[in-house]
C-alpha positions as CSV (number, residue, x, y, z in Angstrom):
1,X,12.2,-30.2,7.3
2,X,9.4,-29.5,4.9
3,X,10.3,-29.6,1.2
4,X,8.3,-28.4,-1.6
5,X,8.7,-27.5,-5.1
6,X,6.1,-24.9,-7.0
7,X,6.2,-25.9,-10.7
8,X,4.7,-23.4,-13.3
9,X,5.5,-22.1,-16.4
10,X,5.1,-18.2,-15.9
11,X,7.1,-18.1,-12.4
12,X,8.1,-14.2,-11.9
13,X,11.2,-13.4,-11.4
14,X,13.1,-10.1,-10.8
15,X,15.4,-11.3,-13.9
16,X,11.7,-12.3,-16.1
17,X,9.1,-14.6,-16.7
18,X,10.2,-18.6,-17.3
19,X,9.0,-21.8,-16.5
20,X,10.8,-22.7,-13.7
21,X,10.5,-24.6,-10.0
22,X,10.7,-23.1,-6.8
23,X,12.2,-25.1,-4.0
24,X,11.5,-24.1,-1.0
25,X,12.8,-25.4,2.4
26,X,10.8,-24.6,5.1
27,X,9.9,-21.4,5.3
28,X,12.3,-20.0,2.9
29,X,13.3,-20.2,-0.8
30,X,16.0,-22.6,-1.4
31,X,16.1,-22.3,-5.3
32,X,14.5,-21.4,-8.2
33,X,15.5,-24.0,-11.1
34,X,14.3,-25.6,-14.3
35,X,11.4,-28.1,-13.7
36,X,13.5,-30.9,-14.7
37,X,16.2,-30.0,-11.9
38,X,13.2,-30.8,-9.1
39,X,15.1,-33.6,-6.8
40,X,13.2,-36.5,-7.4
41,X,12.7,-37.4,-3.6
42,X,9.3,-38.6,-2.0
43,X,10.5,-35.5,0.5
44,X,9.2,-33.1,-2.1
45,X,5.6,-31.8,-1.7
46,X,5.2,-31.0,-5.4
47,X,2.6,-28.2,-6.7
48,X,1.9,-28.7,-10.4
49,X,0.5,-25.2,-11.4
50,X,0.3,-25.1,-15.3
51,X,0.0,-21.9,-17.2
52,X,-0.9,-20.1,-13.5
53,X,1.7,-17.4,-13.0
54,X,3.4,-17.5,-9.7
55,X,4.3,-14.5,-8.2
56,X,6.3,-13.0,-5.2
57,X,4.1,-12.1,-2.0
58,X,2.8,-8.5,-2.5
59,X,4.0,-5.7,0.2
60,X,1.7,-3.3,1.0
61,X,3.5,-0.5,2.7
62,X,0.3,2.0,2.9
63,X,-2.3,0.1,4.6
64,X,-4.6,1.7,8.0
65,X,-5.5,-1.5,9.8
66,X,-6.7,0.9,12.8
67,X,-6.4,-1.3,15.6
68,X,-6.2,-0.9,18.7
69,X,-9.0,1.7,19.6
70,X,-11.1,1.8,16.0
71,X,-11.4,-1.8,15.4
72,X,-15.3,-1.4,13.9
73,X,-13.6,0.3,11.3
74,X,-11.2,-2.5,10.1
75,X,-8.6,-4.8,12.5
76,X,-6.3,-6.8,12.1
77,X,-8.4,-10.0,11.6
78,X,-10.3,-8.2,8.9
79,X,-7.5,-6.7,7.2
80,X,-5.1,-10.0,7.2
81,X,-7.7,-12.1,5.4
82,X,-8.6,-9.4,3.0
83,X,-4.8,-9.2,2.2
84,X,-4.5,-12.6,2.0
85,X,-7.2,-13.0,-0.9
86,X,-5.7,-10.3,-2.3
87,X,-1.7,-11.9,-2.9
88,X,-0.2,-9.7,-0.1
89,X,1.7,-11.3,2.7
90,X,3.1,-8.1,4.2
91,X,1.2,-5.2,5.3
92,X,2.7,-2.0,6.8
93,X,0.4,0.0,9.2
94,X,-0.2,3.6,9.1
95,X,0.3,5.5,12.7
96,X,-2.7,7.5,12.6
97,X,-6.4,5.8,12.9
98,X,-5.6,3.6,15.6
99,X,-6.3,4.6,19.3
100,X,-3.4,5.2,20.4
101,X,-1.8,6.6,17.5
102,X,1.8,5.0,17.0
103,X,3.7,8.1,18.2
104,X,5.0,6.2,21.3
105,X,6.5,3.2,22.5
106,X,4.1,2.5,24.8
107,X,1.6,2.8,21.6
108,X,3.4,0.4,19.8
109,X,3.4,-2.2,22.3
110,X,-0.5,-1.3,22.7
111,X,-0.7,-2.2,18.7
112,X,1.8,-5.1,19.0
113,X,-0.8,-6.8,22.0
114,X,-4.2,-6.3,20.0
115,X,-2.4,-7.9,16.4
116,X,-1.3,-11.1,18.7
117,X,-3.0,-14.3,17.3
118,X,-5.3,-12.5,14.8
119,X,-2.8,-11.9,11.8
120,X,-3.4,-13.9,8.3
121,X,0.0,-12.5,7.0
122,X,2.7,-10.4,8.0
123,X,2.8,-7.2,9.6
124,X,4.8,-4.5,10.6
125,X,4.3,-1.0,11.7
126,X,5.4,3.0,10.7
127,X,5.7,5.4,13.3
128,X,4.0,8.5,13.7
129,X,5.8,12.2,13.4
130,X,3.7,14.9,15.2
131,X,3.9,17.5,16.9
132,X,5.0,16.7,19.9
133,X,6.8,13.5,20.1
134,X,10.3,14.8,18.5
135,X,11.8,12.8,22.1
136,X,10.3,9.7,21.0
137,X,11.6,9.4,17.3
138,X,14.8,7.8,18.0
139,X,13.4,5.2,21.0
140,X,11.0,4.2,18.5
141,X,13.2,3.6,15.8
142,X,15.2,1.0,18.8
143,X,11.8,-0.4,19.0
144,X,11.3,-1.7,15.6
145,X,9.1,0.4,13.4
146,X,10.1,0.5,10.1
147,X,9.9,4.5,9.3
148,X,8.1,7.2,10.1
149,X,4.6,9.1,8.8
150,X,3.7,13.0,9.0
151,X,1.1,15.1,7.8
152,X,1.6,18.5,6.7
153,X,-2.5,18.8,6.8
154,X,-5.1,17.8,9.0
155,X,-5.5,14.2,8.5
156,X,-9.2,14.1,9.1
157,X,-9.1,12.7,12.4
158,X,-8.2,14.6,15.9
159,X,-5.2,13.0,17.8
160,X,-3.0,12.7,15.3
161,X,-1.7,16.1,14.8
162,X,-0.2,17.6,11.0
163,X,3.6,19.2,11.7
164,X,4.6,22.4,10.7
165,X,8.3,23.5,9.2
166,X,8.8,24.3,11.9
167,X,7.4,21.0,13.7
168,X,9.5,19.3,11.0
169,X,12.5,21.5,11.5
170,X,13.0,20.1,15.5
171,X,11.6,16.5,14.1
172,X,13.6,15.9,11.1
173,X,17.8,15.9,13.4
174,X,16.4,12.6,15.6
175,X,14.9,11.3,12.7
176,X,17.5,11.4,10.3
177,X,20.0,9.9,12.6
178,X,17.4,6.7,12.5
179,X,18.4,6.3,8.9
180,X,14.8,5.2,8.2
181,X,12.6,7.1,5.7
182,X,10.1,9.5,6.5
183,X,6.6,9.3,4.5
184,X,5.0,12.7,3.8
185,X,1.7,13.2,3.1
186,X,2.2,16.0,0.7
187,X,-0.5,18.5,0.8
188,X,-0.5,21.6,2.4
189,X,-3.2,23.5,4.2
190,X,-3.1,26.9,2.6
191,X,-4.2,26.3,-1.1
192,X,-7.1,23.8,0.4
193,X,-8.6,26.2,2.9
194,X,-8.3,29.0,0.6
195,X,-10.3,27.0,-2.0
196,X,-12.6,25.6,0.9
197,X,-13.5,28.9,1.0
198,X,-14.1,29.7,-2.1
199,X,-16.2,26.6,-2.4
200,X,-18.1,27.6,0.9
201,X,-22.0,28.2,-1.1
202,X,-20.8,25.5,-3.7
203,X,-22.9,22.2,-4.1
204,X,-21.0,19.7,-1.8
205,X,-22.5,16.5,-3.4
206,X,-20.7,17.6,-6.9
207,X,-17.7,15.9,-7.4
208,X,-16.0,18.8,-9.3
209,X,-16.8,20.5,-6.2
210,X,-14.7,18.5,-4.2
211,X,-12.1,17.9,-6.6
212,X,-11.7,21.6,-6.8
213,X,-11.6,22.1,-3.2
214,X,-8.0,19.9,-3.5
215,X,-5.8,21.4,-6.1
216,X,-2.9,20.7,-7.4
217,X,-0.9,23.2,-5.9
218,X,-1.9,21.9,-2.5
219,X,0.6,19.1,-3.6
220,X,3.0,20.3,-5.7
221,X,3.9,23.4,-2.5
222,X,4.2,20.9,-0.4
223,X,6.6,18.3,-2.2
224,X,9.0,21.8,-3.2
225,X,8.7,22.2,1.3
226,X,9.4,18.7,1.6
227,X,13.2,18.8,-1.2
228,X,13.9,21.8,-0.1
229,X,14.3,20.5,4.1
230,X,16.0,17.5,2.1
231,X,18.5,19.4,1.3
232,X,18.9,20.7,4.3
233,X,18.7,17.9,6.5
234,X,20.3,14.5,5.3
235,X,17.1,11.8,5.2
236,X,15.5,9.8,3.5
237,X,11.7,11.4,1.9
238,X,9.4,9.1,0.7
239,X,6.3,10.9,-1.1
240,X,3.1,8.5,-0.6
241,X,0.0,8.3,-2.7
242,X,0.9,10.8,-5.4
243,X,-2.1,12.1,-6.8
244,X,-0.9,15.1,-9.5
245,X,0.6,14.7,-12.9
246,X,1.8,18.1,-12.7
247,X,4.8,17.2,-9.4
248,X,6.3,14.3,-12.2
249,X,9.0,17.0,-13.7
250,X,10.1,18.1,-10.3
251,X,10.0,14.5,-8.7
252,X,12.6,13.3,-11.7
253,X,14.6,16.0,-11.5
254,X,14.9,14.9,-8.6
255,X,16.0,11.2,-8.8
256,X,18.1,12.4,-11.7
257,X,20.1,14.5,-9.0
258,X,20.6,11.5,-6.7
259,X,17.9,12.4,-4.1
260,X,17.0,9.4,-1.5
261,X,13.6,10.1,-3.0
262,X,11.2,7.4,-3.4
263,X,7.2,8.7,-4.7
264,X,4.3,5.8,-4.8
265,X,0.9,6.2,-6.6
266,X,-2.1,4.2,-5.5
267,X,-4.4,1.6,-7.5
268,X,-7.7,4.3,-7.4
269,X,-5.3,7.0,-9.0
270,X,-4.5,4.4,-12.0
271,X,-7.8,3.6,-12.6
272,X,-10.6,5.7,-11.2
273,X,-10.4,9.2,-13.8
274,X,-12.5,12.2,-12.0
275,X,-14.6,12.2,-15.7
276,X,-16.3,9.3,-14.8
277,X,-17.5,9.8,-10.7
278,X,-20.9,11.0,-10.8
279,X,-22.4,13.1,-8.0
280,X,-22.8,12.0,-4.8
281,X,-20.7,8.5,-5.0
282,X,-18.6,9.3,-2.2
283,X,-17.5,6.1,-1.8
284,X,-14.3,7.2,-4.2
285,X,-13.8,9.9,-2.6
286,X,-10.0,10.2,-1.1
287,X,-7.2,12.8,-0.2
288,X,-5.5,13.6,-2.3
289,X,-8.5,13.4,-5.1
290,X,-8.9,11.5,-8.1
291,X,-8.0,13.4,-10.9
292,X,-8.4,13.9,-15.1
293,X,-8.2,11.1,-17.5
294,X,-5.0,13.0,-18.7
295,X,-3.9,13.2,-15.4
296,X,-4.5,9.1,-14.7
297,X,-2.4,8.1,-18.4
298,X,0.9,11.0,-16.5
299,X,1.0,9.3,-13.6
300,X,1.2,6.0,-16.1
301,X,3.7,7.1,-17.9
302,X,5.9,8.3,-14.8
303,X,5.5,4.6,-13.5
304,X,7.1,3.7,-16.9
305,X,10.1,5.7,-16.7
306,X,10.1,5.1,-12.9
307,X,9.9,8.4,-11.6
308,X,7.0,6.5,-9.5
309,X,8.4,3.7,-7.4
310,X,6.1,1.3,-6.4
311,X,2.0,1.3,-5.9
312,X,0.4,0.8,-2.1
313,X,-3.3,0.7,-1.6
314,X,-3.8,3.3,0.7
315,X,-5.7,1.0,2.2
316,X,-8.9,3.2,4.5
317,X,-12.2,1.8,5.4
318,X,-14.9,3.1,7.5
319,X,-18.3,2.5,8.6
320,X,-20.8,2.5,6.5
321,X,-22.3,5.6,7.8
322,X,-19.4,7.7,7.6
323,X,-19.3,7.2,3.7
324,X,-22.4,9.6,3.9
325,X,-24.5,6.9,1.2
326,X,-27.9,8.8,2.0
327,X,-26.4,12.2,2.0
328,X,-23.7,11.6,-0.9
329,X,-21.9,14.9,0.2
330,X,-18.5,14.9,-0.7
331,X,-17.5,18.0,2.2
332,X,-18.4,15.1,5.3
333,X,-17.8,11.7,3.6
334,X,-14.8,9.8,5.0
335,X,-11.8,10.1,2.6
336,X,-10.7,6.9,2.0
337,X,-11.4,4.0,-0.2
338,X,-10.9,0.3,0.5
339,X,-9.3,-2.3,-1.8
340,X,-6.8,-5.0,-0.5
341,X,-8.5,-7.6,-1.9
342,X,-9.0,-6.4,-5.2
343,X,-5.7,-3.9,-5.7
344,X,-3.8,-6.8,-8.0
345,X,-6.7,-7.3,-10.5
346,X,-7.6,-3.3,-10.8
347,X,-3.5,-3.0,-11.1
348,X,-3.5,-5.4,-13.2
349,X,-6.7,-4.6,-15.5
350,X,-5.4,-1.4,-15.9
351,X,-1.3,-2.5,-16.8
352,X,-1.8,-5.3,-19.0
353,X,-4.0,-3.3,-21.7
354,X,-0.7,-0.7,-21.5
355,X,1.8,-3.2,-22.5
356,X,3.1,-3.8,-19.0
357,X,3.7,-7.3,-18.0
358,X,4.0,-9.3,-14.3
359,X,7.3,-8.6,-13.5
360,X,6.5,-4.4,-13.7
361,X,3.5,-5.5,-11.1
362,X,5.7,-7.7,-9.0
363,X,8.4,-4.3,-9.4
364,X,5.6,-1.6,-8.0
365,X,3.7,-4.1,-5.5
366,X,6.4,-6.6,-4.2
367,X,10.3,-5.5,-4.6
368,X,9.7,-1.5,-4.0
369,X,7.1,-1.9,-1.0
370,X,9.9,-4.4,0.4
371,X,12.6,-1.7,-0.2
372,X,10.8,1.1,1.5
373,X,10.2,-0.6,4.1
374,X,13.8,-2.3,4.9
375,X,12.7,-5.9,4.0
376,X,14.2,-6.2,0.6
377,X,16.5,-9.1,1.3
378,X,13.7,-11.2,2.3
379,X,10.4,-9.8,0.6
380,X,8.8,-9.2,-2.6
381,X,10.8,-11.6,-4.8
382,X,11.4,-14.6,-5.5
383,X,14.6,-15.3,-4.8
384,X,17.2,-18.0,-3.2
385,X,17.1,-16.7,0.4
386,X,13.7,-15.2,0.7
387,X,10.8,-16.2,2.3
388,X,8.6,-18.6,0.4
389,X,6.1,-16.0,0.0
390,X,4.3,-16.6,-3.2
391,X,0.7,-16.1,-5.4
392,X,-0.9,-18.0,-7.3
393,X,-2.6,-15.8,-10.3
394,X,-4.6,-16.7,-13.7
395,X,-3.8,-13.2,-15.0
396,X,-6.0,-14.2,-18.2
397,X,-8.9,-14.6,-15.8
398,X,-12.1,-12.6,-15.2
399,X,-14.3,-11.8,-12.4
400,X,-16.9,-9.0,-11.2
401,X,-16.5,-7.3,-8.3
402,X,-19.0,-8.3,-5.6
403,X,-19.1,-7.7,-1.4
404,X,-18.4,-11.9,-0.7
405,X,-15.0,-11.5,-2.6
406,X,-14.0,-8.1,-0.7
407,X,-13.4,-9.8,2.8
408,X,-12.6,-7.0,5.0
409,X,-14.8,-5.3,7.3
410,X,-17.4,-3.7,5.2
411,X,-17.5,-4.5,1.7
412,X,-17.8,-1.4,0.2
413,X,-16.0,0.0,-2.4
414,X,-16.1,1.8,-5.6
415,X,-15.0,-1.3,-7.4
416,X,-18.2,-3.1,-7.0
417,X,-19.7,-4.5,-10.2
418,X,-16.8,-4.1,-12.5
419,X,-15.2,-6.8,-14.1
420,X,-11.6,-7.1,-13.7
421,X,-9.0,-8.8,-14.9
422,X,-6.8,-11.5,-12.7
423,X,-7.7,-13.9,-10.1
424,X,-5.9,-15.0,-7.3
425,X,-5.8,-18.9,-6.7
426,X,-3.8,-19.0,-4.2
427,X,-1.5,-17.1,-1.5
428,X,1.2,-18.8,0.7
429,X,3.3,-17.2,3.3
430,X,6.3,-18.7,4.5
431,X,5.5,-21.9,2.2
432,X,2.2,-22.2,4.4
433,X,-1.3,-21.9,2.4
434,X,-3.1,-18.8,4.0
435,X,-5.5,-18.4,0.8
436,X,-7.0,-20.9,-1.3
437,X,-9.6,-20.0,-3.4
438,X,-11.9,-18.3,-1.0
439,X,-11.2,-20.2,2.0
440,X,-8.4,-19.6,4.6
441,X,-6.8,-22.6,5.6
442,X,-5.0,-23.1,9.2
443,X,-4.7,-21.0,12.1
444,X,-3.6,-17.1,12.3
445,X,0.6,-17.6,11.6
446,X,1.3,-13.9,10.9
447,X,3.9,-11.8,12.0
448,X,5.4,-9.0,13.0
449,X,8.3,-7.8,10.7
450,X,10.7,-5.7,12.8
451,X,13.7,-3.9,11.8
């Protein structure tokens, strides 16, 4: 049996930050004890890591990987290493981009095939909620996803259609007998075509533009759709990529009611303020938008008093092309914006200057990612019992942004050319090395997470 022992003296707990040792056996955590409590076997690999922090594998519950069927836009080899450099060891796909999209079983097997042998770190899937698949909710619950994914907009891409109420009315019975949480895109059509509209003559490479084109209401209608069929029927609602202040008085209302309610937020929301975007740099453009400054330091504060859960990427890259670079106009550039491998440092940059420490980070990215998704007992954390998933940090570190240390696909991304703060050493999964600064040791030993 493989024996090691991780020795630093910022290890991040869910109880704080000590100097401790973490034993693992194998593949799992056997311990976490004072340094001076390591057996004193030749057995024991040991890792002396100094002042680096250590801390639990990040989950990514928000990520589009996009394979099968779109793998020029990202895949799974791509996506894996880029997580991997970036402290995540789990990632949770989004139903939509791939070809098929995961509304099926016979989809999920398709996306189970092209992920075999090419996976840096962990995976696992979400299932898609459409408009005509109500039949196959419950088979693919018995077939391992971990939840489920709707729309209540067009999502950008044909095949992957939004749902109604009354789509979600004959969705939401076989869904709720799963017992696994449904994830809402929460923007509704009416108050964005109406402002579309509006905006029809408008200059299109103006960020205001497009930022208009998006309001507020378009989330905030939805979200009071989305409680009210709560109430109604008995599931679980999980709110992703919250982009409006204005939703935070509802939202804890809310969880101060008891709702199974859980709302994340995304890195680019945290740190990207609408102020600062200049015309035509589509490449932050996403849905929903980047907002105020005074929005950005709301959504801070309802992280604080956890009215905000956790923090996923959002993770959604393109082509080149498709980002519209030449044209710069904000109506036709793909909405999405790319940043596995540098979500921990923005995250970071942005926390540590607010007073926040490593355990809040290893709270939003690790331990609520893992509950969403139904891993909990053996994600996120670092705990007796949990898989030796574990990061290696400097958090006092600096670095600028450039393509080489981006490592998916195509290194775009509005990041590029700032300097963060935080650097990832080192990232292990299972007790294996799958990162080590900027190489990727060993064969592909991902895998699938199932229910």
């Amino acid at each position: 049996m493989n024996l090691q022992a991780f020795i630093s003296r910022r290890v991040v707990t869910p109880e704080g930050i000590r100097p401790a040792a973490i034993l693992v056996e194998g593949e799992t955590i056997r311990a976490v004890v004072p340094a001076e409590e390591v057996p004193r076997s030749p057995e024991f690999q040991i890792h002396h890591l100094g002042d680096a922090a250590i801390l639990p594998g990040l989950v990514d519950s928000h990520v589009h990987i996009n394979e099968p069927g779109r793998t020029d836009w990202e895949g799974f080899f791509s996506a894996t290493r880029a997580a991997a450099a970036g402290g995540y060891t789990l990632l949770v796909d989004m139903p939509l981009n791939c070809l098929p999209a995961t509304t099926t079983v016979a989809a999920l097997e398709a996306k189970r095939e092209a992920a075999r042998g090419k996976c840096r770190v962990d995976w696992a899937a979400w299932g898609g909620v459409v408009r005509d698949n109500q039949g196959d909710i419950e088979a693919l619950a018995t077939a391992g996803v971990l939840g489920f994914k709707c729309f209540l907009i067009h999502p950008g891409i044909d095949g992957f259609t939004m749902v109604t109420q009354e789509d979600l009315g004959a969705a939401l019975p076989p869904l709720a007998r799963t017992g696994l949480p449904l994830l809402v895109h929460a923007e509704l059509a009416g108050p964005v075509d109406a402002a579309t509209e509006r905006l029809a003559n408008a200059d299109w490479r103006r960020y205001r533009t497009f930022l208009q084109s998006r309001p507020d209401e378009a989330e905030l209608v939805a979200i009071r759709l989305m409680l009210s069929l709560r109430r109604q029927y008995d599931f679980r609602l999980h709110i992703v990529h919250l982009s409006t202040s204005q939703a935070l008085p509802e939202l804890r209302a809310a969880h101060s009611a008891g709702v199974p309610l859980s709302v994340e937020t995304c890195p680019h929301y945290l740190h990207l303020v609408a102020e600062d975007i200049a015309d035509g740099a589509t490449l932050s453009k996403c849905a929903p938008p980047i907002r105020s400054r005074e929005n950005c330091e709301t959504l801070w504060q309802g992280l604080k008093e956890g009215v905000i859960d956790l923090v996923a990427t959002d993770h959604s890259p393109c082509p080149p092309a498709m980002k519209q670079g030449a044209e710069g106009s904000f109506r036709t550039a793909w909405g999405g914006i790319a940043s596995l491998s540098v979500a921990l440092p923005v995250m970071w940059t942005e926390a540590s200057r607010r007073g926040f420490t490593l355990v809040d980070i290893a709270r939003w990215m690790g331990e609520g990612p893992a509950r969403l998704a139904g891993c909990g007992e053996r994600k996120g954390r670092i705990a007796a019992g949990s898989d030796a998933d574990l990061v290696v940090f400097h958090p006092d570190d600096e670095f600028q942004v450039t393509p080489g240390r981006l490592y998916y696909r195509y290194p775009m991304s509005p990041y590029l050319g700032e300097t963060l703060r935080g650097v990832v050493q080192a990232t292990y999964l299972r007790g294996r090395p799958v990162f080590v600064a900027g190489t990727f040791p060993g064969e592909p030993s991902g895998r699938e997470w199932r229910r």
